[in-house]
N, C-alpha and C positions, 0 to 999 in steps of 0.2 A: 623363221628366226632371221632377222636382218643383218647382214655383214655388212661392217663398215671398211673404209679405206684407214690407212694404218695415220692418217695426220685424222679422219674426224674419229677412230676412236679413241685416241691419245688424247682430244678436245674434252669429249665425253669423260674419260679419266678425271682430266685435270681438271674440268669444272664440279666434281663431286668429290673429287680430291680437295680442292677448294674448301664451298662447304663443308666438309667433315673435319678441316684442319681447324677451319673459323669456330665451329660447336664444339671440338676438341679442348680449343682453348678457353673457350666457357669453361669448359667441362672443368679444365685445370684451374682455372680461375677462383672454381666455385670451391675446388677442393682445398687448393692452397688460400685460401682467406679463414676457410671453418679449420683447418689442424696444422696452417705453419708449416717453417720448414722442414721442425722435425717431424712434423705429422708426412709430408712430404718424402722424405727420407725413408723411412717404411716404409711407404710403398712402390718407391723408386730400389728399394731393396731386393726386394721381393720380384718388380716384373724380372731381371732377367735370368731366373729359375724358373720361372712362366716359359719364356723363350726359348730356353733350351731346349726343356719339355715338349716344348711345340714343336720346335727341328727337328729332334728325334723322331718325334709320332708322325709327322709331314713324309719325313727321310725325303726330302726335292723333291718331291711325286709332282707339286704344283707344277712347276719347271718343264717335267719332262711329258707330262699330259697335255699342256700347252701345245708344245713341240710336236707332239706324235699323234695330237688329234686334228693339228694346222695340215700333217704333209698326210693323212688319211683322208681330211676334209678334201685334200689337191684332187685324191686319187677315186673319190665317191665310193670309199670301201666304207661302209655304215658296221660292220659285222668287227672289225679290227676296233672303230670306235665305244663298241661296246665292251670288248675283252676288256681294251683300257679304262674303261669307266668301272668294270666289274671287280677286276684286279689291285687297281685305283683302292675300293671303297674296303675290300677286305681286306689289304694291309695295313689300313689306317684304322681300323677297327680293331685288329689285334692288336698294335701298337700302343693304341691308347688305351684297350683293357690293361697292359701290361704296367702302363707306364704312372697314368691316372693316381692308383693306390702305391704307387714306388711313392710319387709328389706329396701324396699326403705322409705318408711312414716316415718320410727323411724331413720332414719339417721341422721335429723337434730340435734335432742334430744342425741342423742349416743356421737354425736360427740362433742357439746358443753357444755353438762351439767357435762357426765359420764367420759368421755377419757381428758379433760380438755386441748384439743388442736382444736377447732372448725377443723384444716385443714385434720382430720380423716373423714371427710364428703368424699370428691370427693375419696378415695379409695371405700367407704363403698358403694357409689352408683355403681360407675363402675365395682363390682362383683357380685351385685346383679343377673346377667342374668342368672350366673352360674348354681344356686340352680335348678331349672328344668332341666337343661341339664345330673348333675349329678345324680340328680333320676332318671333318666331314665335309665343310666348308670351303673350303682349300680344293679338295677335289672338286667340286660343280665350279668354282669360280676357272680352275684349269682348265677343265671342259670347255665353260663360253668364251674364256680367251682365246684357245686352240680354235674353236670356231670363229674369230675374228669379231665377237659380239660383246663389247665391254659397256653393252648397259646392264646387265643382271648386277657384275661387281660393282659399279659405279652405285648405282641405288642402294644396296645392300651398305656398302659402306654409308652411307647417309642415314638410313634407316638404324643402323646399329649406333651411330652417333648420337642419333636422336633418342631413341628408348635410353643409351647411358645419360646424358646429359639429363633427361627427363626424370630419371630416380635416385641420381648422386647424392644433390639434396638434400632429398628425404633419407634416405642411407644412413648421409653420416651424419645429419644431424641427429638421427635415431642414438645410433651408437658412441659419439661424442661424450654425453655421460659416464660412461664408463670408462673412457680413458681415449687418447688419442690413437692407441694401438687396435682398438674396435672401429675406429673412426673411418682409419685407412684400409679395415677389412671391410667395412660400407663401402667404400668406392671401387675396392676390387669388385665387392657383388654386385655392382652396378653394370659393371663392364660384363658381365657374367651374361646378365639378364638383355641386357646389349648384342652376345654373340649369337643370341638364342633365338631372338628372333628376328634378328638376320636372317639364322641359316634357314628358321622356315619361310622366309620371301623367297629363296634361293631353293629350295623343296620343290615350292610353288612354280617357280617362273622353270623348273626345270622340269616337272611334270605335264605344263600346260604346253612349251614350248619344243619337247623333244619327240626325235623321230623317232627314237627306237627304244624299244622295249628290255627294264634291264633286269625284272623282277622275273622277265620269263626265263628258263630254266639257268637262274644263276651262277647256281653251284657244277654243274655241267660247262659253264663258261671259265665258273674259277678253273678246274680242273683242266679246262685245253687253252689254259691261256700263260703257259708257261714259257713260249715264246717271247708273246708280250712283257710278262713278268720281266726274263732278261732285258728286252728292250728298255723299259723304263728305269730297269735300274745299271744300265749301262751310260741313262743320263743324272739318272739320280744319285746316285752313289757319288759320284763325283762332286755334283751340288751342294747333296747334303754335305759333303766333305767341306768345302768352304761355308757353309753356313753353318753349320756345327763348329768350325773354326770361331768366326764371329761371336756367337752364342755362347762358347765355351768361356771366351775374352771378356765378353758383355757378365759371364756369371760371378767369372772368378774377379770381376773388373770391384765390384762393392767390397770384396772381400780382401784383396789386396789394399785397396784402398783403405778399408778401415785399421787392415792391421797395421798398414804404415802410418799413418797417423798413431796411431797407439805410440808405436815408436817416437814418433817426432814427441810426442806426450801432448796432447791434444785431446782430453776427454772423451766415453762414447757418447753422451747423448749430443754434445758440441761436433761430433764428426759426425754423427748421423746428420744435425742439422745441416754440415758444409757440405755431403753427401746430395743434400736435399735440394741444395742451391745451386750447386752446378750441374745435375742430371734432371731434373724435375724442376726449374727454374731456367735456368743458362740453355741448357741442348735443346728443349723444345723448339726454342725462339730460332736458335740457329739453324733448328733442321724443318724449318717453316718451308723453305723449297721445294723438298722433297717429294714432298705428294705430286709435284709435277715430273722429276725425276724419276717415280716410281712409276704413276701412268707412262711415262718412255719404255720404260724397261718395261711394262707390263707388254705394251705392243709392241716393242721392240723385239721379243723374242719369237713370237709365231712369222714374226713378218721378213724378218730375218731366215727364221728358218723356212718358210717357202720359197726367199728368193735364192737359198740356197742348195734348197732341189732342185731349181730350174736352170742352177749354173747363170746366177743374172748380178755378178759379182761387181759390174758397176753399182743396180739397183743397193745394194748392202753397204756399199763405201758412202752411197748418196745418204740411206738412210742415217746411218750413225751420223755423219753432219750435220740433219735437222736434228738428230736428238742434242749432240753436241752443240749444238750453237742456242736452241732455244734453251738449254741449262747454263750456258755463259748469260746469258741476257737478264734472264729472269733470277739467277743466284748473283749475278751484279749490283740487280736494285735489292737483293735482299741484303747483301753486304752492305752496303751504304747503307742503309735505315737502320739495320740495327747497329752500325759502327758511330753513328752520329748521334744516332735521338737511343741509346739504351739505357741512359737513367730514366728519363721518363718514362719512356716504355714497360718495363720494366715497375716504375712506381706505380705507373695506370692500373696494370693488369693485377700487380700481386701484393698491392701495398707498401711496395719498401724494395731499394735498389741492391740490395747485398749484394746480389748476384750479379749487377750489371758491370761491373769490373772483367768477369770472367767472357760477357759476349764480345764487351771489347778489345780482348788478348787474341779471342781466340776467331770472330769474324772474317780477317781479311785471308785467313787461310781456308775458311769451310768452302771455297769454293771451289775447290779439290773435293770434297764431298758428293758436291752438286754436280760432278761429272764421272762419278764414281759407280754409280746406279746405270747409265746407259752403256756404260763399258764394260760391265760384269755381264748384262744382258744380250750385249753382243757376243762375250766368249760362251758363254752358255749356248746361243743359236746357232754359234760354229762348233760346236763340241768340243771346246776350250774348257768345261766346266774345271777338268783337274788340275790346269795353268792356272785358273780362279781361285783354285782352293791353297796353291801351293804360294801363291799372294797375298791370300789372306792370312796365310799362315805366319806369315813372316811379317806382315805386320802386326798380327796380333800379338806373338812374343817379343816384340820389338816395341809395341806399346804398354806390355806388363812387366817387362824388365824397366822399363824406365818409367813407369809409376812410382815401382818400389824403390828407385834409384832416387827419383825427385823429392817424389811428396815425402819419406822418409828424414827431410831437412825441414829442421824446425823454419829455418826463415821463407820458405816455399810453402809445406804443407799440402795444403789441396789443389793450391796453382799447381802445384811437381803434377797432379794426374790431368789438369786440365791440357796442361804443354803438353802432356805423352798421349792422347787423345788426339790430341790436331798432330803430331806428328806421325803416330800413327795409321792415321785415316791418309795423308798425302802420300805417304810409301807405298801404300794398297795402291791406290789411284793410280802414282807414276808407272808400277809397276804393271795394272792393268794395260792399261795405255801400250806399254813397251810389248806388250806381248800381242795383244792386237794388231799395232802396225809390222808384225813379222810376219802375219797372214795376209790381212788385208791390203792392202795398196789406199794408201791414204795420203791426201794432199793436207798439208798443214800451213795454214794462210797466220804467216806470225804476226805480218801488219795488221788485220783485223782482232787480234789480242792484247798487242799493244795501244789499240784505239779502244780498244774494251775496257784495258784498264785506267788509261786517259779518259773517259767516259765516269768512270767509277773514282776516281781522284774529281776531277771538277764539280760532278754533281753533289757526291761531299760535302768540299767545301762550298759549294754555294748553297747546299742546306743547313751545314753549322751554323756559317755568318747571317743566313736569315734569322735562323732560331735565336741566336745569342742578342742580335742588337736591332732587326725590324720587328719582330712579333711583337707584341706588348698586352697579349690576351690575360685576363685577370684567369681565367681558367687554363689548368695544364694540360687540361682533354684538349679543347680547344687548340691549343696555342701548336702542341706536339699535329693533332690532325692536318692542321693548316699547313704546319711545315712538311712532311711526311706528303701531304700529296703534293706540295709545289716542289718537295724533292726529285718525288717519281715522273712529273709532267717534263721539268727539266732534263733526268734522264733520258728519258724517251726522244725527247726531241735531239739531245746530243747523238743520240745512234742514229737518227735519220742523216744529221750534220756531217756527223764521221762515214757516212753510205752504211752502215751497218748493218740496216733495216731499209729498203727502200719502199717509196711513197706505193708502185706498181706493184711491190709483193702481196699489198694488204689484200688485193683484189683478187689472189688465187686461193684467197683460204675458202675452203668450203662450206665455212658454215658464216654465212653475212651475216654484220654486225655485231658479232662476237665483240665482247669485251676485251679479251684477247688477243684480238687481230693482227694490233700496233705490235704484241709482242712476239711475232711468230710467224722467224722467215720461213721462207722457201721459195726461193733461189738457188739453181743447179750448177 
């Protein structure tokens, strides 16, 4: 099994992160054109009881298997690596026996008491299967991170994009007939059939590829692996604590939401649809970065936690500033496009711009977002997990108070949750941040963020003013594509202008010719 260096498998990450975002948004394309917003709305309802479900049956195990199979892999203990992978697979097996037929039981109660549209039922039941498929998942993909190997996850994540993209389709145009509520249960089962056979590439690449034997006396492994047990949940617990936070925000987030609008008096099937438009329309586009983000954090954390068994506490400060800087860079040109060109965009993809109002309120702050993921993942590989959790905590009640506070006024409405959403995602962030630099020792170069955002102001505007009065293409695909890349070319070359990026960095990346290259320092 090949280990990679923590910049080529962050590449690897973000070029299948990439693709899975690109077929993603097919994926959403396809489903938002066959059932709308409010078809939309149900199923933006429904994932985050999916999510929850899943944190719970997870409980951080990903996280802390990462962690503890990177500083095993240091130490060539193979036998420590199995308890974790043994211990690993039966907590997440009980979990999800338990939890699995909780998801289904409470559907009916979710759907018609809480969500205040009874036809959140048939999503909620039709992703039920999922929840054990992804535990199990979740554990092997920890595994090959901890071992420094992120092509198994990187393909996998493509692979399951593809099988879903591949049957949405046919799903919902099956169920379509019968109402829009069967519609958005087709595309849950798509994603189903999606995680499914993931996890057997991920079976596969972990049977053909592994050293050690986990079938041999397992249950003798569970039973003397209560050391490990502790260990793992001395990082999980914590994790799951902050992501159980999230998750808990993200469940009760549709639900809040809906009931304040009730208030404001705002119709259910009209709130579902505005439901539809700002989470399933508006957030995707915004959280288009992310998948690079998430690749940082995915390698960010084994790699972090090795150089902090070795006491290499420069190595850790350097690291977070590649992560840091290439999420400044690359969530820069994502603010600019979508803060310029989001009508079009927007009408390209989904037929009609309702939602593009909301990318552009809420844009110029997600990039607090986008530095949000490398800095969680750093307190987690310092064993910060419970500072993380006690961050997110406080932003998540700080963004459900003022949900209820906002969108509760009729002249705000669904803007009230879209503003408590961006304010509460910045407060996590700052808040990470502040806790970090109390450990770490970190150099904060203000001049280079004020050229980032002089960067991000001019290329802007010299993409609006192209767009408005040089284009003149009869086609809006056209016209938007043309603008959109002379925006991006423009950018790039103002960060080499401003030293941002210099011309010498391109030449230490490890993987020539990457597409990538231009955007992804490294510089000490």
């Amino acid at each position: 099994m090949s280990k990679q260096t923590f910049l080529q498998g962050t590449l690897i990450l973000i070029l299948a992160g990439l693709i899975t975002r690109v077929l993603g948004f097919i994926n959403r394309i396809v489903v938002a054109r066959l059932i709308g917003e409010e078809g939309v709305g149900l199923y933006m309802m429904a994932v985050p009881t999916l999510v929850l479900t899943i944190t719970i049956t997870q409980l951080g195990l990903p996280v802390a298997i990462s962690k503890l199979v990177a500083e095993a892999e240091a130490k060539g203990d193979k036998r420590k690596i199995k308890k974790i992978l043994v211990v690993s697979l039966s907590t997440t097996g009980i979990l999800s026996l338990l939890f699995t037929p909780s998801m289904i039981f409470l559907a009916p109660f979710l759907s018609e008491n809480l969500f205040t549209d009874s036809r959140t039922y048939y999503p909620l039941l039709a992703i039920s299967p999922i929840v054990p498929i992804v535990a199990i998942s979740s554990v092997l993909r920890g595994y090959f991170q901890g071992r420094q190997n992120m092509r198994p996850a990187a393909y996998s994540q493509v692979i399951e994009q593809v099988v879903r993209i591949t049957l949405v389709a046919v799903f919902t145009s099956a169920f379509l007939p019968y109402g829009i509520e069967y519609a958005a249960a087709g595309a849950m089962f798509s994603a189903v059939a999606g995680e499914l056979i993931s996890l057997f590439y991920m079976l596969w690449m972990f049977k053909t590829k592994k050293r050690i034997r986990v079938r041999r006396n397992f249950f003798k492994s569970v039973y003397a692996g209560k050391q490990t047990f502790n260990e793992l949940m001395r990082i999980a617990v914590p994790t799951t604590g902050s992501r159980l936070i999230g998750s808990l925000s993200w469940f009760f987030e549709p639900i809040v939401v809906a009931q304040s609008l009730a208030i404001a008096g705002v119709a259910t099937h009209l709130a579902t649809r505005q439901y539809g438009e700002l989470t399933g329309f508006a957030l995707p586009l915004l959280m288009l970065p992310s998948f690079i983000t998430y690749s940082l954090s995915t390698s960010l954390v084994p790699a972090i936690s090795e150089a902090a068994a070795n006491n290499q506490f420069r190595l850790i400060e350097y690291r977070l500033k590649q992560a840091l800087r290439l999420s400044l860079v690359t969530g820069g040109l994502s603010v600019v496009i979508l803060y310029v060109f989001a009508n079009p965009v927007m009408e390209l993809m989904y037929g009609t711009d309702n939602a593009a109002i909301f990318v552009k309120v809420m844009a110029p702050f997600f990039i607090f977002y986008y530095f949000q993921g490398p800095l969680q993942a750093a307190l987690q590989a310092l064993d910060l997990a419970k500072s993380a959790m006690i961050n997110s905590l406080i932003g998540a009640t700080v963004k459900t108070v003022i949900i209820f506070v906002l969108a509760t006024r009729p002249s705000l409405g669904i803007m009230g949750a879209a503003l408590a959403i961006v304010i509460g995602m910045m407060l996590v962030t700052l808040l990470h941040f502040a806790t970090v630099v109390k450990v770490v020792s970190y150099s904060f170069y203000v001049r280079d963020y004020i050229k980032s955002i002089l960067t991000m102001i001019l290329a802007g505007y010299f993409g609006y003013y192209l767009y408005e009065h040089f284009l003149s293409f009869d086609s809006l695909a056209i016209k938007t594509l043309v603008a959109v890349a002379i925006t991006s070319i423009i950018y790039c070359i103002l960060l080499i202008i401003f030293n941002l990026v210099k011309k010498d960095e391109v030449k230490r990346i490890p993987i020539i010719g990457s597409p990538l290259a231009i955007l992804i320092p490294n510089r000490k």
